[in-house]
SELOSE-591814 format. One record per residue (C-alpha): residue number from 1; residue in three letters; x, y, z. Coordinates in nm, 4 decimals, decimal comma. Layout:
N
+-----+---------+----------+----------+----------+
| num | residuo |        X |        Y |        Z |
+-----+---------+----------+----------+----------+
| NUM |     ALA |        X |        Y |        Z |
...
+-----+---------+----------+----------+----------+
This chain:
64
+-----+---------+----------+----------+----------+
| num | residuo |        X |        Y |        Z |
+-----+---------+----------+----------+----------+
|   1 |     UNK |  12,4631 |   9,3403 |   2,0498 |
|   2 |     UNK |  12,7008 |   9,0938 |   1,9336 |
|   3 |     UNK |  13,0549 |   9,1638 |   1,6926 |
|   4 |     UNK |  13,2527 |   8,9657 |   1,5213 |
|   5 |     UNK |  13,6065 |   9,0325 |   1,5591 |
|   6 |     UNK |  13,7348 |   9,3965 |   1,4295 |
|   7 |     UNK |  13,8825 |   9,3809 |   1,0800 |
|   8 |     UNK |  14,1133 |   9,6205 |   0,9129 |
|   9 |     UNK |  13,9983 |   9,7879 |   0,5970 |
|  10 |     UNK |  14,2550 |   9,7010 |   0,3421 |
|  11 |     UNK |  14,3335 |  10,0839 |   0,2408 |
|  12 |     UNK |  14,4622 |  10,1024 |   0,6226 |
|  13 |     UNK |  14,8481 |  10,0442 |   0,5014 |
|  14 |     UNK |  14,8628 |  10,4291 |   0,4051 |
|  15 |     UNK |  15,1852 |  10,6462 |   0,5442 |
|  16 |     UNK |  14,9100 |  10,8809 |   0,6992 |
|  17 |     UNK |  14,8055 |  10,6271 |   0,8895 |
|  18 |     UNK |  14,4131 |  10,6831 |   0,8518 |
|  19 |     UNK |  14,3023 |  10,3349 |   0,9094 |
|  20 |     UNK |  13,9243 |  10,2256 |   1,0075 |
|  21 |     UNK |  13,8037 |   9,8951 |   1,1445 |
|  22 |     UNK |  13,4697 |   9,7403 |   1,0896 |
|  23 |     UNK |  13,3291 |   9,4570 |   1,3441 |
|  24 |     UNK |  12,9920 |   9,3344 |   1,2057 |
|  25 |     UNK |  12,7192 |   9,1981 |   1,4447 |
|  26 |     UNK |  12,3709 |   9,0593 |   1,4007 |
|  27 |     UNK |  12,1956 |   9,3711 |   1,4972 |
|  28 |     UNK |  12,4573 |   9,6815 |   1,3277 |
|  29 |     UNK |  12,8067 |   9,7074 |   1,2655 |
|  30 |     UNK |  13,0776 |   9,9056 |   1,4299 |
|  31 |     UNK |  13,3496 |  10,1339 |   1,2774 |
|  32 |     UNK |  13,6396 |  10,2435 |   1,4475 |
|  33 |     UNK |  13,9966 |  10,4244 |   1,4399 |
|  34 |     UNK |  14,2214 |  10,1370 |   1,4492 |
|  35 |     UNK |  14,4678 |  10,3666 |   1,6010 |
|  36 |     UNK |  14,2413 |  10,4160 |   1,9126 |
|  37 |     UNK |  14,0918 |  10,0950 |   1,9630 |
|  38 |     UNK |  13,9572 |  10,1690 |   2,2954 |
|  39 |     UNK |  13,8519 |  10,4711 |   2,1905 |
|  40 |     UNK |  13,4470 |  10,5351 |   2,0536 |
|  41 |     UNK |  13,3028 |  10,3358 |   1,7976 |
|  42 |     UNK |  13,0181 |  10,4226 |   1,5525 |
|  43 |     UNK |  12,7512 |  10,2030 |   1,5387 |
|  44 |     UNK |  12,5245 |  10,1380 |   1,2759 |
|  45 |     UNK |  12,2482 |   9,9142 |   1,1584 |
|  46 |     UNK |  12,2747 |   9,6586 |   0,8890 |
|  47 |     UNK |  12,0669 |   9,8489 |   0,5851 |
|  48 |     UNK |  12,2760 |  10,1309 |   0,6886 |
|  49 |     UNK |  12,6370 |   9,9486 |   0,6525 |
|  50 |     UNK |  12,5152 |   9,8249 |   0,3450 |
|  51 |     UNK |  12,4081 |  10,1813 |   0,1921 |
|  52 |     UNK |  12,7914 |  10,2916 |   0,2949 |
|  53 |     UNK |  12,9342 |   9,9846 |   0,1094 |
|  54 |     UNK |  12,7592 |  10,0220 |  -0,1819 |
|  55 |     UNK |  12,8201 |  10,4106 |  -0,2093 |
|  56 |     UNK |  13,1887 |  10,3441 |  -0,1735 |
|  57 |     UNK |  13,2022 |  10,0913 |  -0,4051 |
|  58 |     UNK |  13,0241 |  10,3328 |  -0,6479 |
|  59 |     UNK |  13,2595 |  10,5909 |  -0,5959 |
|  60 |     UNK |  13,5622 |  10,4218 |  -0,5998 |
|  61 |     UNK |  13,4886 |  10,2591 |  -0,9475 |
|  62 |     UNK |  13,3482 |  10,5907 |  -1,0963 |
|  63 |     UNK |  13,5111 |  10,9415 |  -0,8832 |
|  64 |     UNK |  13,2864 |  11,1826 |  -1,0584 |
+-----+---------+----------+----------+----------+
């Protein structure tokens, strides 16, 4: 498997300090707690990461 570089999600700037990071590869892409970056890492594939993205941006623009 090859990653791009980690990113941090934009939302990550929050005084609770719950920050992810997302590092997407060819074959899946990896999520992570920014504050533990050498901690675990979920990996999924790429239909996957784009089910997540496209519930989130469903919920965020409509929070029923």
């Amino acid at each position: 498997m090859t990653r791009g570089r980690w990113r941090k999600s934009s939302y990550s700037d929050v005084p609770q300090g719950s920050c992810v990071e997302v590092s997407l590869g060819t074959d899946d892409a990896g999520i992570r707690d920014s504050k533990n970056a050498c901690g675990p890492a979920l990996s999924i594939n790429p239909a996957a990461w784009a089910a997540l993205v496209a519930h989130s941006v469903r919920t965020t623009s409509d929070p029923r």
